[in-house]
mmCIF file of the N, C-alpha and C atoms, coordinates in Angstrom:
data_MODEL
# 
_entry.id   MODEL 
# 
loop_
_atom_site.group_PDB 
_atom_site.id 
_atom_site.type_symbol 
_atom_site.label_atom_id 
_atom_site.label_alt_id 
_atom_site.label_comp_id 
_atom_site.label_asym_id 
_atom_site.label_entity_id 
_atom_site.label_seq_id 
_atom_site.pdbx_PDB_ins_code 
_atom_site.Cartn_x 
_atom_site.Cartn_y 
_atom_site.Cartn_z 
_atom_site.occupancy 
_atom_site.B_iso_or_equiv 
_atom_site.pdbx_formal_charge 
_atom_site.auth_seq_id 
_atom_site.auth_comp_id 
_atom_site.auth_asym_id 
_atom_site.auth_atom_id 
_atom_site.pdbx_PDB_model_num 
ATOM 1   N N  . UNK A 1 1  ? 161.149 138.374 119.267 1.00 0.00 ? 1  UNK A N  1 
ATOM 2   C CA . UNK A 1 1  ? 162.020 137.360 119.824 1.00 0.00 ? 1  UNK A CA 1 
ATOM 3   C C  . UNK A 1 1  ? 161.229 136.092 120.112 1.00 0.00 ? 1  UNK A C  1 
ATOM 4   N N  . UNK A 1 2  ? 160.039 136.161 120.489 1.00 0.00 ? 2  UNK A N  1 
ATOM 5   C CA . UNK A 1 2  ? 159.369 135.056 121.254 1.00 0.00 ? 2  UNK A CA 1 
ATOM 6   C C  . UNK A 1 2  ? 159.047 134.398 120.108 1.00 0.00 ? 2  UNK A C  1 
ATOM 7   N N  . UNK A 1 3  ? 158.366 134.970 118.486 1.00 0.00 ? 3  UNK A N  1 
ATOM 8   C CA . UNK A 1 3  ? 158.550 133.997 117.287 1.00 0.00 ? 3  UNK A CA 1 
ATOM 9   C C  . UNK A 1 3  ? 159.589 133.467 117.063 1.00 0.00 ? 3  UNK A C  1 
ATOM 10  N N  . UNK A 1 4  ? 160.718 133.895 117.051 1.00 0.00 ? 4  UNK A N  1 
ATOM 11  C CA . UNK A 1 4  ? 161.611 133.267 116.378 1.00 0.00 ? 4  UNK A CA 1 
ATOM 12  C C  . UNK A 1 4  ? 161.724 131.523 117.204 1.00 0.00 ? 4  UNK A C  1 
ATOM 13  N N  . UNK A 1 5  ? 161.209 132.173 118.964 1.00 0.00 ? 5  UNK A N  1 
ATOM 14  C CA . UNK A 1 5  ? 161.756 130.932 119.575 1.00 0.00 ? 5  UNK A CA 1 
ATOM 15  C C  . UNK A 1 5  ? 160.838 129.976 119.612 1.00 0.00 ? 5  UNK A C  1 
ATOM 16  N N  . UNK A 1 6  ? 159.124 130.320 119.448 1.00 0.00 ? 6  UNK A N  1 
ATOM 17  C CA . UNK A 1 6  ? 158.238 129.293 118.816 1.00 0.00 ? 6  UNK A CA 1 
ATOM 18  C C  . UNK A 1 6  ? 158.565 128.641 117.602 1.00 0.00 ? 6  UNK A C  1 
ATOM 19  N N  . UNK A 1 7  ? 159.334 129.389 116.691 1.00 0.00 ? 7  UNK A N  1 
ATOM 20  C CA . UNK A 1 7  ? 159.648 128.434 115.392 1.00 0.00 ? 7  UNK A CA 1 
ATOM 21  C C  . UNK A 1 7  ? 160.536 128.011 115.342 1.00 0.00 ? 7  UNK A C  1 
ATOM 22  N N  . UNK A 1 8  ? 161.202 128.045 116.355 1.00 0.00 ? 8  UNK A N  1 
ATOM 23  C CA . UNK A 1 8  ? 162.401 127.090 116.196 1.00 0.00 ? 8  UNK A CA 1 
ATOM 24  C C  . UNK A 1 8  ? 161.560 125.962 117.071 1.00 0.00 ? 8  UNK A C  1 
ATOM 25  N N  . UNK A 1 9  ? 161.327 126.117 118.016 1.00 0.00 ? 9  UNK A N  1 
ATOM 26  C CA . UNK A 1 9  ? 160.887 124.827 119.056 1.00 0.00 ? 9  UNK A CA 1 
ATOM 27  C C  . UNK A 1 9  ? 159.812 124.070 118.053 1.00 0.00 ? 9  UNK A C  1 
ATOM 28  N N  . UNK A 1 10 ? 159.362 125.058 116.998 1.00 0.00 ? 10 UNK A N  1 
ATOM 29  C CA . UNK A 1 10 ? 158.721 123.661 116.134 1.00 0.00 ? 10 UNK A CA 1 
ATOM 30  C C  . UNK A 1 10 ? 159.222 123.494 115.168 1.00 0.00 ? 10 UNK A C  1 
ATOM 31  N N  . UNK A 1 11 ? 160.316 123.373 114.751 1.00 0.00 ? 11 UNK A N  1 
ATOM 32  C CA . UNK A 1 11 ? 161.539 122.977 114.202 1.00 0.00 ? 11 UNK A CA 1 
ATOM 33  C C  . UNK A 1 11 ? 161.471 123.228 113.232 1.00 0.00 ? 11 UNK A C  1 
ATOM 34  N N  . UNK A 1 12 ? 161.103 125.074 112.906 1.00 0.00 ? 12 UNK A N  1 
ATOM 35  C CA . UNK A 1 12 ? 161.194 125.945 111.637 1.00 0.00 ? 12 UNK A CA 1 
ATOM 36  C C  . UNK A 1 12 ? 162.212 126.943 112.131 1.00 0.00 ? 12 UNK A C  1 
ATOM 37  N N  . UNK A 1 13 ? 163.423 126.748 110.928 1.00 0.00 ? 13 UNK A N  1 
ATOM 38  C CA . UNK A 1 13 ? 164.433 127.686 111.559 1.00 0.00 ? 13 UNK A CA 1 
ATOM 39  C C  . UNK A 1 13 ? 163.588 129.334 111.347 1.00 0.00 ? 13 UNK A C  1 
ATOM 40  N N  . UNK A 1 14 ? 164.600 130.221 112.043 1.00 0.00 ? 14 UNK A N  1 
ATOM 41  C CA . UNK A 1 14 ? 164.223 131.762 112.384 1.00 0.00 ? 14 UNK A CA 1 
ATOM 42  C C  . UNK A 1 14 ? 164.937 132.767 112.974 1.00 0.00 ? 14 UNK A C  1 
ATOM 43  N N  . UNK A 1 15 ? 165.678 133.578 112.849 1.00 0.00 ? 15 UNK A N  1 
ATOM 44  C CA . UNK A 1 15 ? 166.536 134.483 113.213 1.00 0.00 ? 15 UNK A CA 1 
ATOM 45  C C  . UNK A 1 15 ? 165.872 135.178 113.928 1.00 0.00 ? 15 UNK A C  1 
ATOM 46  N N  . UNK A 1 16 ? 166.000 135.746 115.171 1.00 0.00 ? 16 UNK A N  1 
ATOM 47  C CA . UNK A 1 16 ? 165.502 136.764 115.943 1.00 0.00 ? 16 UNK A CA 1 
ATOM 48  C C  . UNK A 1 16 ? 166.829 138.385 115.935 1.00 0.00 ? 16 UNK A C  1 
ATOM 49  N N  . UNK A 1 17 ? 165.869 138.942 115.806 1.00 0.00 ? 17 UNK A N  1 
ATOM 50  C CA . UNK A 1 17 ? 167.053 140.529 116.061 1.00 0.00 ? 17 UNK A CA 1 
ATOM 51  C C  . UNK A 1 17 ? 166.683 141.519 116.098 1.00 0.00 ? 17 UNK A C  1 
ATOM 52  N N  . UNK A 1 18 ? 166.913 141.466 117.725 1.00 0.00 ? 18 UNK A N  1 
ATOM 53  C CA . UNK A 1 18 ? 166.870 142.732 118.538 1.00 0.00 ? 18 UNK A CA 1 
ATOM 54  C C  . UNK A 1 18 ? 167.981 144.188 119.062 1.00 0.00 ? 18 UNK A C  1 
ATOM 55  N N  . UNK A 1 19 ? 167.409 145.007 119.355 1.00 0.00 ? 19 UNK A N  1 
ATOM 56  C CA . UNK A 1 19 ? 168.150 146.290 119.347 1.00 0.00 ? 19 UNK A CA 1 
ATOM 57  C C  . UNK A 1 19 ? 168.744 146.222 121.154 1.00 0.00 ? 19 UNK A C  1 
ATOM 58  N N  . UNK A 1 20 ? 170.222 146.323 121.039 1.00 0.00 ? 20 UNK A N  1 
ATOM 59  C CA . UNK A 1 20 ? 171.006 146.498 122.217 1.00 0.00 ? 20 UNK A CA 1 
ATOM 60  C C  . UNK A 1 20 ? 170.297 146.418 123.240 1.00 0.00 ? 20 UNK A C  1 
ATOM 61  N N  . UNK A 1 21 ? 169.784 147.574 123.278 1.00 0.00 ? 21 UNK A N  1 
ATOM 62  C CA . UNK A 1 21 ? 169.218 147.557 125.003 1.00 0.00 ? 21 UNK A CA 1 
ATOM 63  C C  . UNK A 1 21 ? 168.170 145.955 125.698 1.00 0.00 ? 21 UNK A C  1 
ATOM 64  N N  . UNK A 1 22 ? 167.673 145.429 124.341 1.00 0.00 ? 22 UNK A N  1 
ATOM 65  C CA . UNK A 1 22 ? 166.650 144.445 124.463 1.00 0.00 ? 22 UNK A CA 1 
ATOM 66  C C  . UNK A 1 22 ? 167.564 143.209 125.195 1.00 0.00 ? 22 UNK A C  1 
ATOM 67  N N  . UNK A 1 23 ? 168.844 143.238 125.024 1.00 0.00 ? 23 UNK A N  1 
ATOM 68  C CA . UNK A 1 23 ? 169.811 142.117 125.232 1.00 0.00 ? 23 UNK A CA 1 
ATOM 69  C C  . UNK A 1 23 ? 169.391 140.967 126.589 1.00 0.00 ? 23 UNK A C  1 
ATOM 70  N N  . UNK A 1 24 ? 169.728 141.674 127.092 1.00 0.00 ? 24 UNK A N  1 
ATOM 71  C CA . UNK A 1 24 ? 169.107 141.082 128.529 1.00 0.00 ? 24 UNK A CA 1 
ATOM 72  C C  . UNK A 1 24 ? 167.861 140.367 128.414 1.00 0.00 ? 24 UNK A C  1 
ATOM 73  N N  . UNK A 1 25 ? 167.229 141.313 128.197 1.00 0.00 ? 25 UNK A N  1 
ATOM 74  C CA . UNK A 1 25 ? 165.308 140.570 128.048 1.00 0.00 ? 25 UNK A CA 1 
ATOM 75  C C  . UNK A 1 25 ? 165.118 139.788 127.373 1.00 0.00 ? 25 UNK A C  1 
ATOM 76  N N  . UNK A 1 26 ? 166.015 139.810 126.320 1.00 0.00 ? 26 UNK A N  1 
ATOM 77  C CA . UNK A 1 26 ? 166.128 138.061 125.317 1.00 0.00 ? 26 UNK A CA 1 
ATOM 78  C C  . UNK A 1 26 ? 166.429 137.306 125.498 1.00 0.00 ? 26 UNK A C  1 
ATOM 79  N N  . UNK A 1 27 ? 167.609 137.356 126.485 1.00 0.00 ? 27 UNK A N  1 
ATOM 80  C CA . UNK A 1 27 ? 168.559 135.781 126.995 1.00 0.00 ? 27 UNK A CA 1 
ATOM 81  C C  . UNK A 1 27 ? 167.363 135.253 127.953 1.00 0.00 ? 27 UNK A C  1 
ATOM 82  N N  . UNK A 1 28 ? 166.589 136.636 128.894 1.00 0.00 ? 28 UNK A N  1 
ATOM 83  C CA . UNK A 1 28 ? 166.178 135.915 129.594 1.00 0.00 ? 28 UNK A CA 1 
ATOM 84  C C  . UNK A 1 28 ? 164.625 135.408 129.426 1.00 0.00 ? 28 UNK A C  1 
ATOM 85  N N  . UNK A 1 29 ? 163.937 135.891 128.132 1.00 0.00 ? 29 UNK A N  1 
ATOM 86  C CA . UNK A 1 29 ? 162.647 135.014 127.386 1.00 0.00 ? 29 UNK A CA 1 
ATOM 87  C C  . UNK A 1 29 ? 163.371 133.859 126.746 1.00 0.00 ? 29 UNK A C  1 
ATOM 88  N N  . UNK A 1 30 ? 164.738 133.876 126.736 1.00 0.00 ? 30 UNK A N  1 
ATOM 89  C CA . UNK A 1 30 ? 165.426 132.564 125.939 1.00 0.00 ? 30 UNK A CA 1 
ATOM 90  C C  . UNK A 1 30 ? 165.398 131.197 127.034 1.00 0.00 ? 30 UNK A C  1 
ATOM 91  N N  . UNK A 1 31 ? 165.720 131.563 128.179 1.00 0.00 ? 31 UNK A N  1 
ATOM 92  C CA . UNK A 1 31 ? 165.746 130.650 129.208 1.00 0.00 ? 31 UNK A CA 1 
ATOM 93  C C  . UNK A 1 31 ? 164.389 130.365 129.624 1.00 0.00 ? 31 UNK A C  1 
ATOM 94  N N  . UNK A 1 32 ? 163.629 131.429 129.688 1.00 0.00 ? 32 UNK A N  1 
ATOM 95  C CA . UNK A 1 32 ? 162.511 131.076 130.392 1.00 0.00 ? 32 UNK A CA 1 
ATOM 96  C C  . UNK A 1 32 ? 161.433 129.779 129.488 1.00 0.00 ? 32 UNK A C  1 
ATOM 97  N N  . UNK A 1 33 ? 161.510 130.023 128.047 1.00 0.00 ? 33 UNK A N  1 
ATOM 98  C CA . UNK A 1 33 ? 161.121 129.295 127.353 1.00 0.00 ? 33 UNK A CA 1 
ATOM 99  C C  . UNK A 1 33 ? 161.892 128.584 126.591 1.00 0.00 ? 33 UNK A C  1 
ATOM 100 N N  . UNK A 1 34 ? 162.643 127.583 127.722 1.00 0.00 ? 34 UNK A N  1 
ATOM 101 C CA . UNK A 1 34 ? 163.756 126.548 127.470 1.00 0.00 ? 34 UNK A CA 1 
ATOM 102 C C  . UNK A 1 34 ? 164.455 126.070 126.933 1.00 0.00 ? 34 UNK A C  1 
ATOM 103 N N  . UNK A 1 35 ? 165.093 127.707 126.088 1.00 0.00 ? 35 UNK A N  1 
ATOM 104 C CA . UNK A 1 35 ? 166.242 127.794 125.257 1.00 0.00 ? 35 UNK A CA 1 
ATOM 105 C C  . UNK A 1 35 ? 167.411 128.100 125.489 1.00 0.00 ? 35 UNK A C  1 
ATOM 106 N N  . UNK A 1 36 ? 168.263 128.105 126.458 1.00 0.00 ? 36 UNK A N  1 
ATOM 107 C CA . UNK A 1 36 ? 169.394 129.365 127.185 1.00 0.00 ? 36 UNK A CA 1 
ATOM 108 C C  . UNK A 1 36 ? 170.088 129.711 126.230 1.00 0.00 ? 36 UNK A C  1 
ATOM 109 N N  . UNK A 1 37 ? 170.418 128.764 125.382 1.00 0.00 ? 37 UNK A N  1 
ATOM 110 C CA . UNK A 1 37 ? 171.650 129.294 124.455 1.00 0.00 ? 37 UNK A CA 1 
ATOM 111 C C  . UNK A 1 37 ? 170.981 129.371 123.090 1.00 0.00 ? 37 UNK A C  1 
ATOM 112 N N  . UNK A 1 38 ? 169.574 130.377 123.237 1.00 0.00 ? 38 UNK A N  1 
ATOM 113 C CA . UNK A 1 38 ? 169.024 130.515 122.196 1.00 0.00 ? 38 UNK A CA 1 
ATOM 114 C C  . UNK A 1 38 ? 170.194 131.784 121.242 1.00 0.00 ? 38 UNK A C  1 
ATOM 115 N N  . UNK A 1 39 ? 170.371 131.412 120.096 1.00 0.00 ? 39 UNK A N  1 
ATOM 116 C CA . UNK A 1 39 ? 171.113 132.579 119.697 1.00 0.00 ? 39 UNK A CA 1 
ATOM 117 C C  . UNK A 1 39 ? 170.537 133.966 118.791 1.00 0.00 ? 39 UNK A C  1 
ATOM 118 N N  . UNK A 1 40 ? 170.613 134.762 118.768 1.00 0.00 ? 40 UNK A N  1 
ATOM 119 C CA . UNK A 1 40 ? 169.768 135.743 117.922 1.00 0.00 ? 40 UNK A CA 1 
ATOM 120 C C  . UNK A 1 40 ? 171.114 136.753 117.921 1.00 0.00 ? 40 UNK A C  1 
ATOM 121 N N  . UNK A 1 41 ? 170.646 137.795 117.027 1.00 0.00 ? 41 UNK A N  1 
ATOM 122 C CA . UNK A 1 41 ? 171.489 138.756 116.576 1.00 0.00 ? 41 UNK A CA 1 
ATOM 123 C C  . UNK A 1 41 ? 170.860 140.332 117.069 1.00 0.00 ? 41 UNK A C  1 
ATOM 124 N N  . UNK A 1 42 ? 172.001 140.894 117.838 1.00 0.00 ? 42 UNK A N  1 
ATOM 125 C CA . UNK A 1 42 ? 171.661 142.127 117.999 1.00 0.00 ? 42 UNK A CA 1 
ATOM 126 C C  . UNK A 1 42 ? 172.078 143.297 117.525 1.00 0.00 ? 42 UNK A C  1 
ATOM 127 N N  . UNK A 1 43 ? 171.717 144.496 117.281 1.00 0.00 ? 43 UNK A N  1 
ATOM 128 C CA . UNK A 1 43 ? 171.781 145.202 116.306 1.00 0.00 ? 43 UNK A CA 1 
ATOM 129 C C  . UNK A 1 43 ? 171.881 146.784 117.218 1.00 0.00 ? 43 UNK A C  1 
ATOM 130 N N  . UNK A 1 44 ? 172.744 148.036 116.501 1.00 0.00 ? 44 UNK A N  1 
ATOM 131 C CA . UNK A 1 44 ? 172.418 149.010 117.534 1.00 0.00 ? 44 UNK A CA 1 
ATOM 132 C C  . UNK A 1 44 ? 170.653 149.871 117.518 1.00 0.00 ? 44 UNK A C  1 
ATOM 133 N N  . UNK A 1 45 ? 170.817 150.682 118.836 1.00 0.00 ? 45 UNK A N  1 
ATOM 134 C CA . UNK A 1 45 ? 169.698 151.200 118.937 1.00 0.00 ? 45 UNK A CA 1 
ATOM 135 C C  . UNK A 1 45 ? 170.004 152.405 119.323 1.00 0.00 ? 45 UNK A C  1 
ATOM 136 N N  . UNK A 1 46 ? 169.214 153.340 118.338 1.00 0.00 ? 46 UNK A N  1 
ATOM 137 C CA . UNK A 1 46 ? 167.218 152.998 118.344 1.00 0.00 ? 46 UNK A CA 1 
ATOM 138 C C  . UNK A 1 46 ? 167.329 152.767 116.857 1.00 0.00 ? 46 UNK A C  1 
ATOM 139 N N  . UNK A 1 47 ? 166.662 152.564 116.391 1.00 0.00 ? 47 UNK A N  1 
ATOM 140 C CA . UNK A 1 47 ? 166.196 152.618 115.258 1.00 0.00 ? 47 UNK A CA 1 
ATOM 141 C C  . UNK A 1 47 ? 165.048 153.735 114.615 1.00 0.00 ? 47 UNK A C  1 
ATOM 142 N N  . UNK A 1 48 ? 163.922 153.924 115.402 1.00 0.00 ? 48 UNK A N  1 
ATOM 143 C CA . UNK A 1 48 ? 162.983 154.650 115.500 1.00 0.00 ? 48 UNK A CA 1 
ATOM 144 C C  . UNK A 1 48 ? 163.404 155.965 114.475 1.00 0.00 ? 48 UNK A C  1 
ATOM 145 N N  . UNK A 1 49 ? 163.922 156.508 114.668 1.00 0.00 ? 49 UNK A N  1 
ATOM 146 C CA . UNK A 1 49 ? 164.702 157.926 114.252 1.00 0.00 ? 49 UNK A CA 1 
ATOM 147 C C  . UNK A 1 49 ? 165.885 158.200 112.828 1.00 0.00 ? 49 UNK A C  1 
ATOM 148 N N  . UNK A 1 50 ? 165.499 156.706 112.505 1.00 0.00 ? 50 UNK A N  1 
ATOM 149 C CA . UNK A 1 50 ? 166.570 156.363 111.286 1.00 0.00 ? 50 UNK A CA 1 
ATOM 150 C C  . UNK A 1 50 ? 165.566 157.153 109.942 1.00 0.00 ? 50 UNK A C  1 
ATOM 151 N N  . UNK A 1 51 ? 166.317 157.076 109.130 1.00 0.00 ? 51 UNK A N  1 
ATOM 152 C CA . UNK A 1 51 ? 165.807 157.752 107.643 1.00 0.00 ? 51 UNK A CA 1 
ATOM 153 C C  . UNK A 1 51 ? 165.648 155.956 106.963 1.00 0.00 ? 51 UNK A C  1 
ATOM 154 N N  . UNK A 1 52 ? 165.288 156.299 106.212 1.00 0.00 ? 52 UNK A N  1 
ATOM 155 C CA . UNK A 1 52 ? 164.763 155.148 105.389 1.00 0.00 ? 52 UNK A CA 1 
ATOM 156 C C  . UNK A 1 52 ? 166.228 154.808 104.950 1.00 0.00 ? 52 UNK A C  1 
ATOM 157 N N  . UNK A 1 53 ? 167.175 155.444 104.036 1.00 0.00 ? 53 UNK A N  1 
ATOM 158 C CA . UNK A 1 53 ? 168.337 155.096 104.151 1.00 0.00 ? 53 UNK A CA 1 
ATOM 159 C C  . UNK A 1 53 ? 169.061 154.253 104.927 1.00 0.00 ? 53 UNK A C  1 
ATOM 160 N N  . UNK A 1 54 ? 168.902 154.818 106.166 1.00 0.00 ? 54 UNK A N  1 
ATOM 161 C CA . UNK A 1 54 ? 169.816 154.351 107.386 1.00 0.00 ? 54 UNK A CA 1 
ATOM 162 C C  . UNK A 1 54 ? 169.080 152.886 107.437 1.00 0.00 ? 54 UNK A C  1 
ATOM 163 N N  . UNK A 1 55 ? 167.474 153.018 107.829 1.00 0.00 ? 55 UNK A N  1 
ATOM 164 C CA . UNK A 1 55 ? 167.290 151.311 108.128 1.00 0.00 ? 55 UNK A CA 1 
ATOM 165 C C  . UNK A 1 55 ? 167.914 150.694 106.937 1.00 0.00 ? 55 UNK A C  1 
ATOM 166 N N  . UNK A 1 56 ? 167.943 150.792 105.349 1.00 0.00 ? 56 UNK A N  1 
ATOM 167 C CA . UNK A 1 56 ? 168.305 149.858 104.928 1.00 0.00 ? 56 UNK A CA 1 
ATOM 168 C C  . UNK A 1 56 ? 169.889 149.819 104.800 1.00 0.00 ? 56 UNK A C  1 
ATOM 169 N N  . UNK A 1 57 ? 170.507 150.492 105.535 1.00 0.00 ? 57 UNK A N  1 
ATOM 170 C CA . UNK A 1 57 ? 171.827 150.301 105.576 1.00 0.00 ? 57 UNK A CA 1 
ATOM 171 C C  . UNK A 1 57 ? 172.065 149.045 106.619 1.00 0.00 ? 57 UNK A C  1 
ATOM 172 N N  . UNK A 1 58 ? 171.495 149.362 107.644 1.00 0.00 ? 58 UNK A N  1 
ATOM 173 C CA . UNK A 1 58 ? 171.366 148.322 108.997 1.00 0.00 ? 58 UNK A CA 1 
ATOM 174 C C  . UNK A 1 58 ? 170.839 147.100 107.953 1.00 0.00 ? 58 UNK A C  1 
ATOM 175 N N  . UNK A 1 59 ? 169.951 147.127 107.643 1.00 0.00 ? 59 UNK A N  1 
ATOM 176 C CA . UNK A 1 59 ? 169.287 145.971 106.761 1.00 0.00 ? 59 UNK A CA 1 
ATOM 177 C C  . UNK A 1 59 ? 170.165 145.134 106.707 1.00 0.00 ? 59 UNK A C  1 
ATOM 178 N N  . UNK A 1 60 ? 171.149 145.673 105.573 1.00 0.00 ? 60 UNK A N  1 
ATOM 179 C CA . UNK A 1 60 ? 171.822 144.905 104.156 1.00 0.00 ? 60 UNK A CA 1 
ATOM 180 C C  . UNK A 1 60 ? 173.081 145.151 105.729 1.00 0.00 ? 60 UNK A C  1 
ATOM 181 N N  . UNK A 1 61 ? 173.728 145.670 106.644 1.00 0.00 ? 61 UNK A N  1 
ATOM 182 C CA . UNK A 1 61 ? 174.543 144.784 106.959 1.00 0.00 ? 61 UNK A CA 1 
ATOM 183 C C  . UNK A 1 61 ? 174.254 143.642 108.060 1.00 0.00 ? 61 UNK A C  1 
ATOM 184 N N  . UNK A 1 62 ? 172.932 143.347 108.071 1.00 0.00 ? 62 UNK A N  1 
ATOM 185 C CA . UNK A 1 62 ? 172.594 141.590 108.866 1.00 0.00 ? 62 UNK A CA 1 
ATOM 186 C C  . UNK A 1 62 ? 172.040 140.856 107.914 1.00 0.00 ? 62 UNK A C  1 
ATOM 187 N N  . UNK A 1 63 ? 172.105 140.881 106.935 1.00 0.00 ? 63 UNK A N  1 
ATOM 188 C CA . UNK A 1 63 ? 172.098 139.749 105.629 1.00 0.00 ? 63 UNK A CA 1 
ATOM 189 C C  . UNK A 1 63 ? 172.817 138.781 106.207 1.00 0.00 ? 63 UNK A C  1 
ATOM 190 N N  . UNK A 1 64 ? 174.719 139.328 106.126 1.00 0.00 ? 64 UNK A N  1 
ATOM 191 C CA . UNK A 1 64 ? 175.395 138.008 106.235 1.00 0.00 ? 64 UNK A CA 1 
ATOM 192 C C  . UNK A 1 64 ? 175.426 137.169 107.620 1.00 0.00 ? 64 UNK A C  1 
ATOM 193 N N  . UNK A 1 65 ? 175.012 137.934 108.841 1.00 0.00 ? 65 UNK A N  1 
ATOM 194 C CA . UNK A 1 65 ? 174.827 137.181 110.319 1.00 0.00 ? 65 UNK A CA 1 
ATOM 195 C C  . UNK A 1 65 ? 173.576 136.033 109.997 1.00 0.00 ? 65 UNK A C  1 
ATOM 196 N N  . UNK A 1 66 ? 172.620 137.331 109.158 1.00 0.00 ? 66 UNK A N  1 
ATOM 197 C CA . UNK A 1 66 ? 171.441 136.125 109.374 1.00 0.00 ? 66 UNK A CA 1 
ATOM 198 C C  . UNK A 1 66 ? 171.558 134.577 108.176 1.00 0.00 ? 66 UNK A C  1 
ATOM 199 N N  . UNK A 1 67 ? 171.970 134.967 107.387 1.00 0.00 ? 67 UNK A N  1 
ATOM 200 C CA . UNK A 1 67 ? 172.265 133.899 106.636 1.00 0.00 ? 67 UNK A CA 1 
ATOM 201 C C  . UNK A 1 67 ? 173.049 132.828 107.461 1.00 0.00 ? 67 UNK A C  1 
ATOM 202 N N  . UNK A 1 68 ? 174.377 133.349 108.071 1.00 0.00 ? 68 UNK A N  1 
ATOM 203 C CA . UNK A 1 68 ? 175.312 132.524 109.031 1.00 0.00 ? 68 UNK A CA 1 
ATOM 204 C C  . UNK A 1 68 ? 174.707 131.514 110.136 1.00 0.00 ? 68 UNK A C  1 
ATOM 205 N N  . UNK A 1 69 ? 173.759 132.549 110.365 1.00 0.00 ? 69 UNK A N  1 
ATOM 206 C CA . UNK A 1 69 ? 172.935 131.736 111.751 1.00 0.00 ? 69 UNK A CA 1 
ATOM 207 C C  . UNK A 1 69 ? 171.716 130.935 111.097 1.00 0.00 ? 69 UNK A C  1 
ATOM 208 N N  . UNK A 1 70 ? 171.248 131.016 110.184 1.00 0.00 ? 70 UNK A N  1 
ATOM 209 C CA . UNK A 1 70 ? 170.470 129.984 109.884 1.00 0.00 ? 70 UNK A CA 1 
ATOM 210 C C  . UNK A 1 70 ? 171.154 129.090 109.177 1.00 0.00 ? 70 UNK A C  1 
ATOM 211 N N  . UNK A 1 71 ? 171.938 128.924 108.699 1.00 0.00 ? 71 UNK A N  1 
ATOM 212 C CA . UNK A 1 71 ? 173.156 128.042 108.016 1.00 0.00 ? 71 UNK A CA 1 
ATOM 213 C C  . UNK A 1 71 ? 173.427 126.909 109.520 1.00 0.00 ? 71 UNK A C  1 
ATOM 214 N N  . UNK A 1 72 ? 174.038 127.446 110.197 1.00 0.00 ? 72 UNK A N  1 
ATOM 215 C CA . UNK A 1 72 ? 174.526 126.783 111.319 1.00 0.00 ? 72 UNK A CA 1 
ATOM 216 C C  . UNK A 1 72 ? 173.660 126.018 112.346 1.00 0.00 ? 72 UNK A C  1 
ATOM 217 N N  . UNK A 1 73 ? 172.367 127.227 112.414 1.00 0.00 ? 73 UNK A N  1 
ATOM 218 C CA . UNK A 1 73 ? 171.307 126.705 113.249 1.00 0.00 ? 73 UNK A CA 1 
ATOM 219 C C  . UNK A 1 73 ? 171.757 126.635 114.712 1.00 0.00 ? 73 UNK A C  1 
ATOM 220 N N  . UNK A 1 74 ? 170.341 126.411 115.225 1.00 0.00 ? 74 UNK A N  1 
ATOM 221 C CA . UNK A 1 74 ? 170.501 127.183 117.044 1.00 0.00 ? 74 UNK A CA 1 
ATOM 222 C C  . UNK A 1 74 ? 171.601 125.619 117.753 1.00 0.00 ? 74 UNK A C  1 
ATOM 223 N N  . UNK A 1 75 ? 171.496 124.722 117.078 1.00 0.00 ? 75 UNK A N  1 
ATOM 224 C CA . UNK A 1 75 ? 172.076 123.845 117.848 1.00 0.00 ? 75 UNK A CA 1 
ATOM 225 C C  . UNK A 1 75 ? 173.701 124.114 118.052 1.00 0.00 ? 75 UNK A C  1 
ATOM 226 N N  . UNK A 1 76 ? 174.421 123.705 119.233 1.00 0.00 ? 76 UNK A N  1 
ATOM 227 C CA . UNK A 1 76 ? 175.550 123.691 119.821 1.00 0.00 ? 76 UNK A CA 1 
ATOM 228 C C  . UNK A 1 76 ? 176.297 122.664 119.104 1.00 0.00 ? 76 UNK A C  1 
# 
């Protein structure tokens, strides 16, 4: 999470995406390093325990978020 929000603050876009439970702890490394409405994509969890299958199922379905969100970009 904290790359994505260094490269954006140096004005290289970057998708961040984290697993459910992380939710919280992102908004609030988002604020703390003076992004609030930093946006990133979250995904379910765990992952850990997936088959190789499964991650690339998760994979291929945040293609189209992440494409969306770098299309649009963090700005409001």
């Amino acid at each position: 999470m904290l790359d994505g929000i260094l490269l954006e603050q140096a004005g290289i876009p970057a998708v961040s995406i984290i697993t459910a439970p992380f939710d919280e702890t992102g908004r609030e490394m988002a604020v703390s390093w003076g992004l609030p409405k930093y946006k990133y994509i979250g995904m379910p969890h765990p992952i850990a325990n997936l088959t190789e299958d499964e991650l690339n199922a998760r994979a291929d379905a945040l293609i189209d978020p992440v494409v969306e969100l770098l299309r649009q970009g963090q700005a409001d």
